[in-house]
N, C-alpha and C positions, 0 to 999 in steps of 0.2 A: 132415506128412511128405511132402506131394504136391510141396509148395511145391519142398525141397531135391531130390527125385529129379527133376523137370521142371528144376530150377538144373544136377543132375549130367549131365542129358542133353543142355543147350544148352552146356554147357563145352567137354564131348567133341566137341561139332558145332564149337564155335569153335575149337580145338583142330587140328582136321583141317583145318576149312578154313583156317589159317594154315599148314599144312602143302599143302594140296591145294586152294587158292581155284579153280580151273576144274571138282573136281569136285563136282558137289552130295551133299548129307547129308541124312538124311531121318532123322527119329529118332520112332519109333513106326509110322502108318502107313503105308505103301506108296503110290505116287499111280497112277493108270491105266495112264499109260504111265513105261515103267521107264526111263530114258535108257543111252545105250551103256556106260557106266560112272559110279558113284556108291558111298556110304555109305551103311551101315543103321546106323543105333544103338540097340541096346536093351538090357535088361537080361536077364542068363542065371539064371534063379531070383529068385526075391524077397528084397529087400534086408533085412537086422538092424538092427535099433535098439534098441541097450546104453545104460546109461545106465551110466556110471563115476563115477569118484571127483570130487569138487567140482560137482555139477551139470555136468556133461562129457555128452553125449550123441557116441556115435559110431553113423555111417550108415556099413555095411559091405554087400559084395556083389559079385557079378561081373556084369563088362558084358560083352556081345556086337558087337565090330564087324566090319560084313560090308564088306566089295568084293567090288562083279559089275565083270563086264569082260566085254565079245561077243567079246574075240579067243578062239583057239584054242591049242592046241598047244604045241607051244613057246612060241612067244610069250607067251603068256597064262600057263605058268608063270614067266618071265622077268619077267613084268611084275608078279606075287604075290608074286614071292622080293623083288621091289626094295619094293611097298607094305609087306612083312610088315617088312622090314628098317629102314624109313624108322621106321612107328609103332614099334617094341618100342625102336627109340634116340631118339625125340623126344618120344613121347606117353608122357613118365611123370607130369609132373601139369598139372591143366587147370584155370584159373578162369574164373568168371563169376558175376556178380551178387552178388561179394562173397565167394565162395567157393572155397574153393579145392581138389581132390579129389587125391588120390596113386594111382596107378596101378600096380600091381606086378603081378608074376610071370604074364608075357604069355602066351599056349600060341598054339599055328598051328595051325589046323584047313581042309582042304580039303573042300569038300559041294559037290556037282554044280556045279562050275566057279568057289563061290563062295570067298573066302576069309573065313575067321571067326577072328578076333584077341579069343579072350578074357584076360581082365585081372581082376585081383580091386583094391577101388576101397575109399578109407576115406577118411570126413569126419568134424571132430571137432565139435561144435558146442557152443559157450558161453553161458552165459547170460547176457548181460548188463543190469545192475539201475543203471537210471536214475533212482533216486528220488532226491531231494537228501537230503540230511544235515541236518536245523536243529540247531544247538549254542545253548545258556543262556550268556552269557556274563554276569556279574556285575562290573562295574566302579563300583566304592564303593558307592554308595548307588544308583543306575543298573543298569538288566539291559539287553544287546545282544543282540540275534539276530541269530547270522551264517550266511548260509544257504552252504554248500557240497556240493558235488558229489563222488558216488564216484568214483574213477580206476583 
């Protein structure tokens, strides 16, 4: 389970910074010095994992993503209203590493200057079964084995 919630957290990072490559993303811990403006990524509560119908397993949950910014004032909501508006019309879904997450139902939160864009996030995950097929074939007096592959 570690595997796919670290894949959902490098998405979102990839994601943005296809969106925002000058600002850096930082997803889990915090480094010393905080830069004028970046990304947090994390998760807002702990993520579900259902297993549904046909071996289906779906990763469910909400992310949390912050923008700091040292402007002020005005400015600084000007510049919230434009990030807030950018993510909730581009950041609806994000891959990496094969996968692919869906993004919905954005909310805008402001906390002492930061802003916090959470999102509720669903991965389906399949299983897939590599093991070949052997088939008996009988032709007259002769048996063939024809090895084929599931699809």
């Amino acid at each position: 389970m570690m595997d796919i919630l670290n894949d959902l957290l490098s998405a979102v990072s990839a994601g943005l910074d296809t969106l925002y490559p000058e600002v850096p993303v930082f997803a889990g811990l915090a480094p010393d010095e905080i830069p004028a403006c970046c990304f947090f990524v994390d998760f807002a509560g702990e993520p579900l994992l259902d297993k549904t119908v046909w071996n289906r397993h779906e990763v469910s949950g909400k992310l949390d993503i912050a923008y700091c910014s040292q402007k002020t004032g005005s400015e600084l909501q000007r510049e919230l209203n434009a990030v807030c508006a950018n993510l909730c019309l581009n950041l609806r879904s994000v891959s990496y590493g094969g996968i692919t997450a869906r993004l919905s139902g954005h909310q805008r939160q402001v906390v002492d200057r930061e802003l916090h864009i959470l999102c509720n996030f669903c991965v389906h995950l399949y299983r897939i079964d590599n093991t070949p097929l052997i088939d008996t074939v009988r032709i007259g007096e002769k048996t063939v084995r024809a090895e084929r592959n599931r699809t």
